[in-house]
N, C-alpha and C positions, 0 to 999 in steps of 0.2 A: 411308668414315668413318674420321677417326684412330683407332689403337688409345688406349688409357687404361689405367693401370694399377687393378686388381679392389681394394678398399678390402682393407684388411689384416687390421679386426677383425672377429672370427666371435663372432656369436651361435651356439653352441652347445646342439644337445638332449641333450648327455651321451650317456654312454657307453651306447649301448637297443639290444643284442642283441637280432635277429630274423630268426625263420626265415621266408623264403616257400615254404609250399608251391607244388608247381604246381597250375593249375586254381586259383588265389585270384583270380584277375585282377578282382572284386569290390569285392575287399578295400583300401581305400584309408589313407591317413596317417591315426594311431589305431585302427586296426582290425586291425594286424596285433599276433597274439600271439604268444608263444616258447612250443613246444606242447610237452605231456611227453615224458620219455624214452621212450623206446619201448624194451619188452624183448627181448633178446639171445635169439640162436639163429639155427637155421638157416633155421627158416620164416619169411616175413615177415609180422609181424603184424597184426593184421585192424584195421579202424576201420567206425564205422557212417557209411554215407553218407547225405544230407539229402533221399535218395528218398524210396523205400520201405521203409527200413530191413535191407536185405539188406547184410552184410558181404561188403566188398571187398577184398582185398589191397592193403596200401601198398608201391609201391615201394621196395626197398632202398635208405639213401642210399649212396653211394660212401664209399669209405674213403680218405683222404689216408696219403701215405707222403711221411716230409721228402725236401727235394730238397738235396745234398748239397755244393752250386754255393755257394762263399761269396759272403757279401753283396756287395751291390752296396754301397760306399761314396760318400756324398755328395762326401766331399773329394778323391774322384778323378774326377770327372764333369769336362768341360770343355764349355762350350754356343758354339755359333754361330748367328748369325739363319740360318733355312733360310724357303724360298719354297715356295707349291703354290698350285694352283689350283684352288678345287671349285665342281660345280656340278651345284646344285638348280633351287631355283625362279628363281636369279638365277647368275649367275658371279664368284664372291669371290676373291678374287687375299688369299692369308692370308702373312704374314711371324709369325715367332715364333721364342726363341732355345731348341733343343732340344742332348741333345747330339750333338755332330761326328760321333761316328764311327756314329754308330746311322742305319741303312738304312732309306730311304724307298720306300715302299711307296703303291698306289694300286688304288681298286676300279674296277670298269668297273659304273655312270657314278661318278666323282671326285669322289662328296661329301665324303671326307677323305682325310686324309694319316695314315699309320702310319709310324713310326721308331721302327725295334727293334733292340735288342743285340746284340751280336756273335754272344751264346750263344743268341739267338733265346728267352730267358726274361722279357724285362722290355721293354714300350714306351710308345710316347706315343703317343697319337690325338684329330688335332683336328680339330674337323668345323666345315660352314659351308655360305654358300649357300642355306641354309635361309629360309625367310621369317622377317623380324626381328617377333615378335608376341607377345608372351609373356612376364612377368619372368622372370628364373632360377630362384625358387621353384617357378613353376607348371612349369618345365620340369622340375626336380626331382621334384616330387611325380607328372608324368606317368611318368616313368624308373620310379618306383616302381611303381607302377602297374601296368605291360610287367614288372616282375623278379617279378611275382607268380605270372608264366606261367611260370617257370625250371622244369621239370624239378626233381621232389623229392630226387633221387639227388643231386643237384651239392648238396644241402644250403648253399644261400645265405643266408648269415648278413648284413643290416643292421647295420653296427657304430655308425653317427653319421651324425647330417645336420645343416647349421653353415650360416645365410644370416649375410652382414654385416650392419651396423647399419645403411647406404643400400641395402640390398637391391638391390645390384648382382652378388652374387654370391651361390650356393649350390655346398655342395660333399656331396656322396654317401659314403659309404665302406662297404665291404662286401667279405666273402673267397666267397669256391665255388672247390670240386673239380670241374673240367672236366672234362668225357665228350671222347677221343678222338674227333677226326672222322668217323673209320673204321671207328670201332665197336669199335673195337679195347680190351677189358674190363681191362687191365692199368693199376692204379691211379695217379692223377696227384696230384702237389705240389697243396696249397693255394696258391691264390691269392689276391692283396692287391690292389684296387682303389678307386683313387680319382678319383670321377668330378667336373668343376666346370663350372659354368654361369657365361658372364661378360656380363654387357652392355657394352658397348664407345660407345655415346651418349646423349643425354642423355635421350634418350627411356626409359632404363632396361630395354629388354628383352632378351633374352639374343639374343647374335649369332656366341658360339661354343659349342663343346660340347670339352672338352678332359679326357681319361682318360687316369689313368696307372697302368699295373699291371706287378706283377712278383712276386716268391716271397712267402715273409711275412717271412723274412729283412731284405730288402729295401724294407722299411717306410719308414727314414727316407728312403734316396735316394729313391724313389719320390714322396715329397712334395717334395722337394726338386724334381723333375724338374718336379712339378707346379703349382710357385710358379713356377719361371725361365719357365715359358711360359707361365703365364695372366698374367702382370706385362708382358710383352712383347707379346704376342698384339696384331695387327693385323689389319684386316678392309675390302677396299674394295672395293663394287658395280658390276657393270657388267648389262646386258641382254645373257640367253645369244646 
């Protein structure tokens, strides 16, 4: 199928900070609330759980420490179409214009392509291959859904969620403090992500998945990054 470019105007739900705790995986669009401050100290403070009534310690969230790395600038980005090949339930052969010098990268099995920065701080991830079944809404709201199960520490904030007016597209946006892989406790940069969902024909249903994250710094290019490839973004099946 041709790519197309994702309609331009956002229906917008405004700016709706929210925290998912983990374990809300429940909790679906509407139902999430922004929960009170919790008080400071060294102990972590107790909450009553929806058992038996027995209090349980809440996990500490993580603490964010800025990262020092000047922004990434939109006006210095330079994009080139780049190729990859993922495959799910089908084999997508994806073209889309990312930037040049950022490193492609690939999971074993190649449901997506990763291209990331030099500084290894900021990238883009498009995915595909997936069965085409679904608007970008519902893909959306399922994403929501899965970040309910985040871990409370990474304190994941929902900043906005924006479908177009042909509901061809929906976009995500939300920051968390990432937990080291290795477990390793020494505090990480906030993170800035922006997740979007595009349908690509006329059937309307979403046929990529494209996220682009990086510091909080790095806010504008990061959208930046994430218009030149969902504007471009191309998608063609074959049988794996």
């Amino acid at each position: 199928m041709a790519g197309r470019r994702a309609g331009a105007v956002l229906l917008s739900a405004g700016l709706v900070v929210i925290t998912l705790a983990g374990g809300a995986g429940g909790y679906g669009i509407g139902h999430l609330t922004q929960p009170k401050a919790q008080p400071s100290g060294s102990a972590a403070p107790l909450h009553v759980d929806g058992g038996d009534g027995t209090p349980t310690p809440v996990e500490p969230v993580n603490t964010a420490v800025p990262d020092p790395t000047p922004a990434l600038r939109r006006s210095e980005l330079r994009y080139k179409e780049r190729e990859f090949v993922a495959e799910q339930a089908v084999r997508s052969r994806v073209t889309a214009e990312v930037p040049k010098n950022w490193r492609m990268t690939q999971p074993d099995p190649p449901k997506e392509a990763r291209y990331t920065d030099p500084t290894a701080r900021r990238y883009v991830r498009i995915e595909a291959g997936f069965t085409i079944e679904r608007p970008p809404q519902a893909s959306m709201e399922q994403r929501i859904l899965m970040l309910a199960n985040t871990p409370s520490r990474e304190d994941l904030r929902i900043l906005n969620t924006q479908v177009t007016e042909d509901g061809r597209s929906a976009t995500l946006t939300y920051t968390f403090i990432p937990t080291r892989a290795d477990g390793d406790p020494r505090p990480q940069a906030l993170r800035y992500v922006v997740v979007r969902w595009v349908a690509l024909d006329d059937s309307g249903d979403c046929a990529v998945e494209i996220s682009s994250t990086g510091l909080i710094q790095d806010k504008d290019a990061i959208w930046a990054v994430l218009e030149r490839a969902s504007d471009t973004v191309t998608r063609s099946d074959s049988e794996l």
